[in-house]
VEXSE-205028 format. One record per residue (C-alpha): residue in one letter; x, y, z. Coordinates in nm, 4 decimals. Each point is the difference from the previous one (the first is absolute). Example, Ala and Ser with C-alpha at 12.3 -4.5 7.8 and 13.67 -1.06 7.14 Angstrom:
% residues 2
<site type="A" u="1.2300" v="-0.4500" w="0.7800"/>
<site type="S" u="0.1370" v="0.3440" w="-0.0660"/>
% end
This chain:
% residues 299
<site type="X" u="0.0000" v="0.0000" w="0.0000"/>
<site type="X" u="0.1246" v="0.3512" w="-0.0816"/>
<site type="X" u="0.2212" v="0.1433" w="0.2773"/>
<site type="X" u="-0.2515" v="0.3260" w="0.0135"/>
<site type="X" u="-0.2232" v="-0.2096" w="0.1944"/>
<site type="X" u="0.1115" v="0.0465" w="0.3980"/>
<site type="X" u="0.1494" v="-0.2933" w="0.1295"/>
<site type="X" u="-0.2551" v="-0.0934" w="0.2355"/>
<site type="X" u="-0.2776" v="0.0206" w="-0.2156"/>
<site type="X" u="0.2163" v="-0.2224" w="-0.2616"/>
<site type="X" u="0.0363" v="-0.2766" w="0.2620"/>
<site type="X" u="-0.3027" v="0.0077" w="0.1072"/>
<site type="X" u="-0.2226" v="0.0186" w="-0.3276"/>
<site type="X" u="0.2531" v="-0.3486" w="-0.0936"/>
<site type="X" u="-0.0683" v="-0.1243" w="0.3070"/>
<site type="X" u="-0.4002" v="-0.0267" w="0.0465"/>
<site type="X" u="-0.0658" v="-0.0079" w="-0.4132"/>
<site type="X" u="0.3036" v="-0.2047" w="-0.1395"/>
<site type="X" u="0.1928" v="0.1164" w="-0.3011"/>
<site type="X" u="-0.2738" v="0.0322" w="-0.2359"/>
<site type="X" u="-0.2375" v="0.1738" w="0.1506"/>
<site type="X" u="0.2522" v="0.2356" w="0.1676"/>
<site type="X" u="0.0912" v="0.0374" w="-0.4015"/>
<site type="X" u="-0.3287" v="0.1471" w="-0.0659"/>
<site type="X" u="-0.0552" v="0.2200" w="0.2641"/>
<site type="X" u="0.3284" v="0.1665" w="-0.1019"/>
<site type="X" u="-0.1295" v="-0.0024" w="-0.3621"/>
<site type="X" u="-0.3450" v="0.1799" w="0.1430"/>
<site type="X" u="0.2741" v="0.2714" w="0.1771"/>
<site type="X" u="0.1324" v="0.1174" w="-0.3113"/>
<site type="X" u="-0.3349" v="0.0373" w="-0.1857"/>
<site type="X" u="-0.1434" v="0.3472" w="-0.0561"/>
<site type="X" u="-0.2789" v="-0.0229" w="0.1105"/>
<site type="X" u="-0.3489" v="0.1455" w="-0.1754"/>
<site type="X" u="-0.2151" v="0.2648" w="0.1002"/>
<site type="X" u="-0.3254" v="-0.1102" w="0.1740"/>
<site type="X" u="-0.2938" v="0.1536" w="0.1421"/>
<site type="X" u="-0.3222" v="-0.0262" w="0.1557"/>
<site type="X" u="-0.3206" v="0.1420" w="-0.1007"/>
<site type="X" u="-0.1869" v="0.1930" w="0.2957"/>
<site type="X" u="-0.3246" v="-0.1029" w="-0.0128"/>
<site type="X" u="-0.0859" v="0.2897" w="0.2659"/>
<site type="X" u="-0.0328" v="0.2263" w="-0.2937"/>
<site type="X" u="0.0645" v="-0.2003" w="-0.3212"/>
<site type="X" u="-0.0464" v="-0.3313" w="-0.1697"/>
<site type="X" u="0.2602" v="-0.1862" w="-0.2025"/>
<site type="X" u="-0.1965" v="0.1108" w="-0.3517"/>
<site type="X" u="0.0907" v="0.3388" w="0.0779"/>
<site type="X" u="0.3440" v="0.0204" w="0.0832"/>
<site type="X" u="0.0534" v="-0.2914" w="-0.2988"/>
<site type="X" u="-0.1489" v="0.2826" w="-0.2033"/>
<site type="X" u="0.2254" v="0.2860" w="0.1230"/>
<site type="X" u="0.2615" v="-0.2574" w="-0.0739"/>
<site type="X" u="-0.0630" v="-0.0593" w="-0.3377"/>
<site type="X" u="-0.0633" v="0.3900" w="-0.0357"/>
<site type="X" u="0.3542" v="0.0480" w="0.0869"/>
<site type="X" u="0.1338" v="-0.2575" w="-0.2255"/>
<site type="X" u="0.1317" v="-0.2535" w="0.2817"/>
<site type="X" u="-0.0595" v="-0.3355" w="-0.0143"/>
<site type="X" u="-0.1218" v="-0.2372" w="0.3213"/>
<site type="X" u="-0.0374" v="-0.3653" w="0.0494"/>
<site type="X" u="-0.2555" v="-0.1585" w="0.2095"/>
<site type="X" u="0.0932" v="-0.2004" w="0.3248"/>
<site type="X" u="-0.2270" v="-0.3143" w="0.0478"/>
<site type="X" u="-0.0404" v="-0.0774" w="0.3460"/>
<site type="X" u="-0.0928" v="0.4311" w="0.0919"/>
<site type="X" u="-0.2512" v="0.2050" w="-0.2451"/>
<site type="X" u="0.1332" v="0.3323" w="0.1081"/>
<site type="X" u="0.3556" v="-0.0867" w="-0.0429"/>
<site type="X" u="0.1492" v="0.1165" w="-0.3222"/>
<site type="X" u="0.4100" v="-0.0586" w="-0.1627"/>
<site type="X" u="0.1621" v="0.2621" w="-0.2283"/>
<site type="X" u="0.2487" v="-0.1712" w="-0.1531"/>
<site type="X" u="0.1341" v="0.2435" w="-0.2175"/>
<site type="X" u="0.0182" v="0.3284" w="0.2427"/>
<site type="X" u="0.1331" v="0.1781" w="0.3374"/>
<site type="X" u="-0.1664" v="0.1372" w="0.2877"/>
<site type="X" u="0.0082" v="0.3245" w="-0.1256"/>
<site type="X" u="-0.1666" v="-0.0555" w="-0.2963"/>
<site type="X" u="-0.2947" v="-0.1120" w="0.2349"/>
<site type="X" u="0.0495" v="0.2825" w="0.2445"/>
<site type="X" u="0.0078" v="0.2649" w="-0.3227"/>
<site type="X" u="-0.3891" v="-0.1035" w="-0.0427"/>
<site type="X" u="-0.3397" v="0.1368" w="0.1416"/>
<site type="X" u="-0.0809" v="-0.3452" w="0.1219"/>
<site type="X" u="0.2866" v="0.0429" w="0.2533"/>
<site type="X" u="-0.0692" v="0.3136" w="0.1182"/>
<site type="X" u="-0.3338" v="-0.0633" w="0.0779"/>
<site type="X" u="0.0777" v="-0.2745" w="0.1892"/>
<site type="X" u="-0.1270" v="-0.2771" w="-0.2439"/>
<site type="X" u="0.2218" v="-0.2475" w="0.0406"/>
<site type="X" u="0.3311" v="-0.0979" w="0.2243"/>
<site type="X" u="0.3068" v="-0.1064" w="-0.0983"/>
<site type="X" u="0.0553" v="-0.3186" w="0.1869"/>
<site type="X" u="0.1729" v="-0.3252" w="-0.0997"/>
<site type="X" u="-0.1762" v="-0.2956" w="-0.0447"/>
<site type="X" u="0.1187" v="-0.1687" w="0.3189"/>
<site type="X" u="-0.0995" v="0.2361" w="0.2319"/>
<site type="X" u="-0.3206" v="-0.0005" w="-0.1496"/>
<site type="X" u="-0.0320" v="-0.3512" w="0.1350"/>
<site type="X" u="-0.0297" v="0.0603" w="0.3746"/>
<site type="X" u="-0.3307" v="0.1889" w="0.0057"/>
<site type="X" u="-0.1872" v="-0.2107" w="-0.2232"/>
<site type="X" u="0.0427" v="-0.2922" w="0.2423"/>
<site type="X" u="-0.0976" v="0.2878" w="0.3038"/>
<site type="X" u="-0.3231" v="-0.0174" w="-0.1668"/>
<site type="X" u="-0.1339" v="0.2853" w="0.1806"/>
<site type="X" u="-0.3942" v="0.0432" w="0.0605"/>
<site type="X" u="-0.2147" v="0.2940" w="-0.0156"/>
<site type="X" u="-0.0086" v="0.1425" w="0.3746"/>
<site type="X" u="0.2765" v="-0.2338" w="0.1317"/>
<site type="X" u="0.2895" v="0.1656" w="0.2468"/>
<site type="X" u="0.3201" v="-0.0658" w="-0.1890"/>
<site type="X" u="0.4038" v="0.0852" w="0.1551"/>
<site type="X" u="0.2299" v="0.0405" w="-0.2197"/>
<site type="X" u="0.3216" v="0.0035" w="0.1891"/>
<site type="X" u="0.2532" v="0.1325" w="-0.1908"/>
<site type="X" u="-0.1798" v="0.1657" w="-0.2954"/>
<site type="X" u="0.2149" v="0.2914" w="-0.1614"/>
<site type="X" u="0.0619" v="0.0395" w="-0.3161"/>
<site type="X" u="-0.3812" v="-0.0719" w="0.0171"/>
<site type="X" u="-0.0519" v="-0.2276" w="-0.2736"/>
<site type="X" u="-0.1498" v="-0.2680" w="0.1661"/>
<site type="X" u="-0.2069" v="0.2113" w="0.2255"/>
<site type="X" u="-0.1529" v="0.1690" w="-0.3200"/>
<site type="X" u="-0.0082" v="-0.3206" w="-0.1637"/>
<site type="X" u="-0.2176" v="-0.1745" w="0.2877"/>
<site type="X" u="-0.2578" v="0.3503" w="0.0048"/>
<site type="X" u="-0.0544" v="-0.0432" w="-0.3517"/>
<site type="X" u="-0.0388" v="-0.3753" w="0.0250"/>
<site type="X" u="-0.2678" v="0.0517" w="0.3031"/>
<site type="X" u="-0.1963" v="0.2546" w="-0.2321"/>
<site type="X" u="0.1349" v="0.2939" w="0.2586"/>
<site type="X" u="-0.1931" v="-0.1698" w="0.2448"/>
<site type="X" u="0.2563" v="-0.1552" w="0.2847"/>
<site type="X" u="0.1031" v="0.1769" w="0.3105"/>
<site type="X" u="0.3865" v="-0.0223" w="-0.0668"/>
<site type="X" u="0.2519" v="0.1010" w="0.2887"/>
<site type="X" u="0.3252" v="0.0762" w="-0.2311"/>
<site type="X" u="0.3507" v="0.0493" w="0.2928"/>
<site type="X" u="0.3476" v="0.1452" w="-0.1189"/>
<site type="X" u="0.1904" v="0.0700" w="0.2390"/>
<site type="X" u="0.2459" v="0.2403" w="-0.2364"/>
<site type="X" u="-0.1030" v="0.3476" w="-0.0189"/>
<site type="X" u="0.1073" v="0.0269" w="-0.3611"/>
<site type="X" u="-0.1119" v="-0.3167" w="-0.1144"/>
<site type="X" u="-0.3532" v="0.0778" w="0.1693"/>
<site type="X" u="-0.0223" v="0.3140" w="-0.1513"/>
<site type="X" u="0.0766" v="-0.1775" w="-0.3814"/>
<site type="X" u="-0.3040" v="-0.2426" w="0.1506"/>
<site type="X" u="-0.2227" v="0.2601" w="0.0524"/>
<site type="X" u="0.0644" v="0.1312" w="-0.3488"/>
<site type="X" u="-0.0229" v="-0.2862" w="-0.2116"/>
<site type="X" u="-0.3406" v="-0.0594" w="0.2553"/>
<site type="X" u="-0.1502" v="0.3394" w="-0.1086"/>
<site type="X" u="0.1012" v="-0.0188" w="-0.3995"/>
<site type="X" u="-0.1466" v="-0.3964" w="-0.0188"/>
<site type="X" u="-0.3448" v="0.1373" w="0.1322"/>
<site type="X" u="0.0114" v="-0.1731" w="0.2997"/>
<site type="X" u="-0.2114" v="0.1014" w="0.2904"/>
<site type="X" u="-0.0442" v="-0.2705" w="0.2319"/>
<site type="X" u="0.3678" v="-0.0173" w="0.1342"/>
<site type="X" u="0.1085" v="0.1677" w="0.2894"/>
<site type="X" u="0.3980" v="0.0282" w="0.0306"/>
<site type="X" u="0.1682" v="-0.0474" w="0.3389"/>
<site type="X" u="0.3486" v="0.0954" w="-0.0262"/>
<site type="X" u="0.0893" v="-0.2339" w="0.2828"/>
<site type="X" u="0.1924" v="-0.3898" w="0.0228"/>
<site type="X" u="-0.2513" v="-0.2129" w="-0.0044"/>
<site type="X" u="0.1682" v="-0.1880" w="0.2430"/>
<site type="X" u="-0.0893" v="0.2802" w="0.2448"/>
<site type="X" u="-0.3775" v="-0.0287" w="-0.0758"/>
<site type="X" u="-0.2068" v="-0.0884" w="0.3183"/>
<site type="X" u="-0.1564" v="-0.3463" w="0.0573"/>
<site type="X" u="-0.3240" v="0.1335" w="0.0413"/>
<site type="X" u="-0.0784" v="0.0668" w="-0.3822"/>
<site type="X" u="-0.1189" v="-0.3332" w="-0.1897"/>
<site type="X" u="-0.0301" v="-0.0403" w="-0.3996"/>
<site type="X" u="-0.1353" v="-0.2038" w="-0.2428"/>
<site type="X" u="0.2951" v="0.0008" w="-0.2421"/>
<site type="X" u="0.3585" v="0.0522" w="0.0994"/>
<site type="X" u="0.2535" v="0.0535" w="-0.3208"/>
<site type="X" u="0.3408" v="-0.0411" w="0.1298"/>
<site type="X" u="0.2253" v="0.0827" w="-0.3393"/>
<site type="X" u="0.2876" v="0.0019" w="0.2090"/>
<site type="X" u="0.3440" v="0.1821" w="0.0212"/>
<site type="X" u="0.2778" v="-0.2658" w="-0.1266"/>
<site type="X" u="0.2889" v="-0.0008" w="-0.2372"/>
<site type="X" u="-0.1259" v="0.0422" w="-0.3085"/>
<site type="X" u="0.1754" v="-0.2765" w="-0.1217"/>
<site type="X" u="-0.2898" v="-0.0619" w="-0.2720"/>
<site type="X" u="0.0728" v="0.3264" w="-0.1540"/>
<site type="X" u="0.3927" v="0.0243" w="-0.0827"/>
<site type="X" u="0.0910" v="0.1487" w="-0.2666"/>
<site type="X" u="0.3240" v="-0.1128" w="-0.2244"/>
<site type="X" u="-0.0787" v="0.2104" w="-0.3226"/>
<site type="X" u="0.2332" v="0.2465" w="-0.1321"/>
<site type="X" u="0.1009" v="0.2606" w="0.3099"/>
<site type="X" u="-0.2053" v="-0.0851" w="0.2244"/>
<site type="X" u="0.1058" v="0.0163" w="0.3271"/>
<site type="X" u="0.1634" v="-0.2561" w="0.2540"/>
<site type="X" u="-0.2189" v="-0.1093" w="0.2288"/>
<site type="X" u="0.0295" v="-0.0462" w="0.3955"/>
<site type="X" u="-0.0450" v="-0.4003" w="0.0830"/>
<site type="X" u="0.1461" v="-0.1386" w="0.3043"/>
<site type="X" u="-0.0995" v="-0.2812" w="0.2511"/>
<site type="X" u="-0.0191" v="0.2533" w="0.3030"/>
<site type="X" u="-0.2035" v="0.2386" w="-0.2043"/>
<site type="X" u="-0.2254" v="-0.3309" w="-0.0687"/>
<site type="X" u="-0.0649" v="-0.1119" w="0.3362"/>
<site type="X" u="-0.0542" v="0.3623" w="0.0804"/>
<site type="X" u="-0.2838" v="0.0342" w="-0.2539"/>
<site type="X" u="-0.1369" v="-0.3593" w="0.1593"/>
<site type="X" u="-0.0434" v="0.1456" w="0.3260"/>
<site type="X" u="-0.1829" v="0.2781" w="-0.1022"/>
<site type="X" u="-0.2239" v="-0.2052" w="-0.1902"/>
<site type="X" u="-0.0302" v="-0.2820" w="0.2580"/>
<site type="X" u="-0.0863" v="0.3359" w="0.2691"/>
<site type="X" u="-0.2689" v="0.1672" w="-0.2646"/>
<site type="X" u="-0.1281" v="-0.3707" w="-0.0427"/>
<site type="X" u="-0.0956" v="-0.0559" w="0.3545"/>
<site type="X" u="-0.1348" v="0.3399" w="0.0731"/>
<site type="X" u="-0.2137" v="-0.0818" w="-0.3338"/>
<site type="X" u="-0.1087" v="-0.3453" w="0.1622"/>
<site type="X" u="-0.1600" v="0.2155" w="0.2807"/>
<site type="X" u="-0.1825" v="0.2874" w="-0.2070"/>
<site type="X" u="-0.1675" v="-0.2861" w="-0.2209"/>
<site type="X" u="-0.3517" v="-0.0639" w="0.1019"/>
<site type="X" u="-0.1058" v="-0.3636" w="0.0479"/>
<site type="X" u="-0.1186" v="-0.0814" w="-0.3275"/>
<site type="X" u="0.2392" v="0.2637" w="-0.1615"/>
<site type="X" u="0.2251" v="-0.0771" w="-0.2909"/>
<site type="X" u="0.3867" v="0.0970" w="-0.0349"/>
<site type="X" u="0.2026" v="0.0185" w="-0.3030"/>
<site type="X" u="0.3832" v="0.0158" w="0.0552"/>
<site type="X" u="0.2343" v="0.1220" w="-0.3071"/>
<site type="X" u="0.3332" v="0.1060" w="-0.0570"/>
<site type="X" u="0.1878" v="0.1165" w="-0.3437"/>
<site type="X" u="0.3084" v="-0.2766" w="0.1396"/>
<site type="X" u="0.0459" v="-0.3879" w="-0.1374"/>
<site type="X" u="0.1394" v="-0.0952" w="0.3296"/>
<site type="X" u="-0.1410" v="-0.2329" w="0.1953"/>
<site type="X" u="0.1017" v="0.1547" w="0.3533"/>
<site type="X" u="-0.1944" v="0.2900" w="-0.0712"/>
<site type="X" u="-0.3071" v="-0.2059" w="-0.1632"/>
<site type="X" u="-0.0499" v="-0.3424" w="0.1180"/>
<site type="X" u="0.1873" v="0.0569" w="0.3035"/>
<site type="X" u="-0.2489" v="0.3042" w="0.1076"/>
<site type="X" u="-0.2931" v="-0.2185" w="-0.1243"/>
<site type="X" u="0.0918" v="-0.2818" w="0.2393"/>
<site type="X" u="0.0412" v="0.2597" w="0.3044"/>
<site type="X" u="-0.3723" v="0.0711" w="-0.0823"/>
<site type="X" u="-0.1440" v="-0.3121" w="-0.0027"/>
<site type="X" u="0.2139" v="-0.0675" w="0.3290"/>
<site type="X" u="-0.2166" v="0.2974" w="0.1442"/>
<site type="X" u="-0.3274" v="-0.1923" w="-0.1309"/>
<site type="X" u="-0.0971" v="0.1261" w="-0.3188"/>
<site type="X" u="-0.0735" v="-0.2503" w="-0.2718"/>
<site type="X" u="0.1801" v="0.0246" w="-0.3856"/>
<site type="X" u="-0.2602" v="0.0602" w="-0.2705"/>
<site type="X" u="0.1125" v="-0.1611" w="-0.3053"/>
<site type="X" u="-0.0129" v="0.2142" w="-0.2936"/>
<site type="X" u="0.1317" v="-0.0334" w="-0.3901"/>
<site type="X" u="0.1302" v="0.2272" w="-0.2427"/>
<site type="X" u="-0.0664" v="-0.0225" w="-0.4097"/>
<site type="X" u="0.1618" v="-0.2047" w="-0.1713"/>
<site type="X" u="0.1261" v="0.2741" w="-0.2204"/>
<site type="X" u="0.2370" v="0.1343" w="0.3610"/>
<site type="X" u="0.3537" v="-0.1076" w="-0.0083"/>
<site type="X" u="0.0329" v="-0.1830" w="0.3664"/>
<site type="X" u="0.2439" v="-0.1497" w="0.2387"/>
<site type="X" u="-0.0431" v="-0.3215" w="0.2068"/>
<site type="X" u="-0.0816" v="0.0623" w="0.3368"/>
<site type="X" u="0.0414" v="-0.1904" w="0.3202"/>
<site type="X" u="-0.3555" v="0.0386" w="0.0935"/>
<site type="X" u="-0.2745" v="-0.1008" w="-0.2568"/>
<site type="X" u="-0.2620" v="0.2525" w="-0.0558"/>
<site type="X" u="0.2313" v="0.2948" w="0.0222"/>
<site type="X" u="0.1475" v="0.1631" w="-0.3001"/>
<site type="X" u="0.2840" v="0.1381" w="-0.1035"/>
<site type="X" u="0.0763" v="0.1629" w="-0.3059"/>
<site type="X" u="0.2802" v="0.0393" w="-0.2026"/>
<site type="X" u="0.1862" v="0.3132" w="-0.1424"/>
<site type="X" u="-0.0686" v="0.0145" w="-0.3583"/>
<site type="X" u="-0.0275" v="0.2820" w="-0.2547"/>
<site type="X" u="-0.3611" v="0.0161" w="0.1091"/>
<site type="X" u="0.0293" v="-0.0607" w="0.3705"/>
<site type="X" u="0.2154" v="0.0930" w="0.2872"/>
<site type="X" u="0.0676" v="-0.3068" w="0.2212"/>
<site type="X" u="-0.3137" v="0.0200" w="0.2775"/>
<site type="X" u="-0.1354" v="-0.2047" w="0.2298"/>
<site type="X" u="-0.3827" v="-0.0448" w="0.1169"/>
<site type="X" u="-0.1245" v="-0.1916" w="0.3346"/>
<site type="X" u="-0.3508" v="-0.0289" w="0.0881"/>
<site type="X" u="-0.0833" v="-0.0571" w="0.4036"/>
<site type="X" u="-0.3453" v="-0.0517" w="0.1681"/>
<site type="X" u="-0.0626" v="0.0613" w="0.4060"/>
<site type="X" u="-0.2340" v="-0.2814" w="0.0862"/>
<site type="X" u="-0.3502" v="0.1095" w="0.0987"/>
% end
């Protein structure tokens, strides 16, 4: 494998995929990846913005498993953020993994929803458009500047039913109880390194690891006890490494929550994972390497 890839992330990718595998992850870090979005249904449909598109001259694919999901294969970002349909607030750059979380959140109409570490926002907006604008979501960041850029992509995606706390959600009180907990969690990134042309080195070492595992093993169990009985959780990370995925998964299920298994299309480049019914993707020149749990609290 190319010496650009840190050390520890080398001998670790070899060690849990083999050879091969660990091949084609490093292929998916050197792809550039396309431009997707997703349509806001808030305050468009997918037959408008495909029409804008088409207006502009800039050709999109369809994605089969999500409706409002769209691929330019052929253009940048700023060609999308040069158009109306941005502006207004239309449609959200996103990539297709982390479109994959909140579809298996499933939100309901009048449902209390957490979502513990929400800035940039995507997700957040994602879930409001999914539950028609109708879901009572609690959105924490606890970084001033990060909660501000929240608040902002909140306000331009339509989004009215979110109210920002620019706290840790670690520091929530015990009291408060929800019906959906998303707990896209702070790791390593190691789904999303990048080995084209200049781009830069990336930070990857085994202390920064377990680091990142503690503070997702500390947001998981403060997550076990916001979660209603009844209540579903859905755990995600943008990393491919099992200490910060199945690892967290199994401290959940040690605190009594039960694994929902779910599936991705069979069109999503995927991993093998050490616990069946969890997914993880990955990188490709369509998708950043992700992974997706699904977690029940018993009634």
């Amino acid at each position: 494998m190319d010496a650009r890839i840190p050390e520890y992330l080398q001998r670790t990718l070899l060690e849990h995929y083999g050879e091969e595998k660990a091949a084609g992850i490093e292929e998916g870090y050197r792809q550039n990846r396309a431009v997707t979005l997703r349509v806001n249904t808030l305050v468009s449909d997918r037959e408008q913005v495909c029409r804008q598109l088409d207006g502009a001259g800039i050709a999109w694919e369809s994605v089969s498993w999500y409706r409002d999901a769209l691929i330019l294969p052929d253009s940048r970002e700023a060609d999308v953020q040069a158009l109306p349909v941005y502006s207004q607030g239309q449609v959200y750059l996103q990539n297709l993994s982390a479109m994959l979380p909140p579809l298996y959140m499933d939100v309901q109409r009048g449902e209390s929803v957490l979502d513990m570490a929400a800035a940039p926002g995507g997700k957040t907006t994602q879930m409001a458009a999914l539950s028609g604008g109708m879901a009572q979501i609690t959105a924490c960041e606890r970084d001033k500047i990060r909660a501000e850029r929240l608040r902002y992509n909140l306000k331009s995606q339509h989004v009215g039913c979110a109210t920002v706390l620019e706290k840790d959600a670690r520091s929530l009180d015990d009291f408060f109880r929800f019906d959906r907990i998303l707990l896209d969690a702070p790791c390593t990134g190691s789904g999303t390194l990048d080995l084209t042309e200049h781009a830069a080195p990336r930070r990857m070492e085994e202390g920064w690891v377990q680091k990142m595992v503690k503070t997702q093993k500390a947001m998981m169990d403060k997550a076990v006890r916001l979660l209603k009985k009844g209540g579903t959780l859905v755990y995600s990370t943008c990393s491919i490494l099992p200490a910060e995925n199945e690892e967290v998964v199994d401290f959940a299920l040690k605190k009594g929550l039960e694994l929902v298994s779910v599936q991705a299309d069979e069109s999503v480049p995927q991993l093998p994972t050490s616990m069946p019914g969890t997914i993880c993707v990955c990188p490709s020149a369509l998708y950043e390497g992700f992974f997706v749990a699904k977690l029940h609290r018993p009634a």
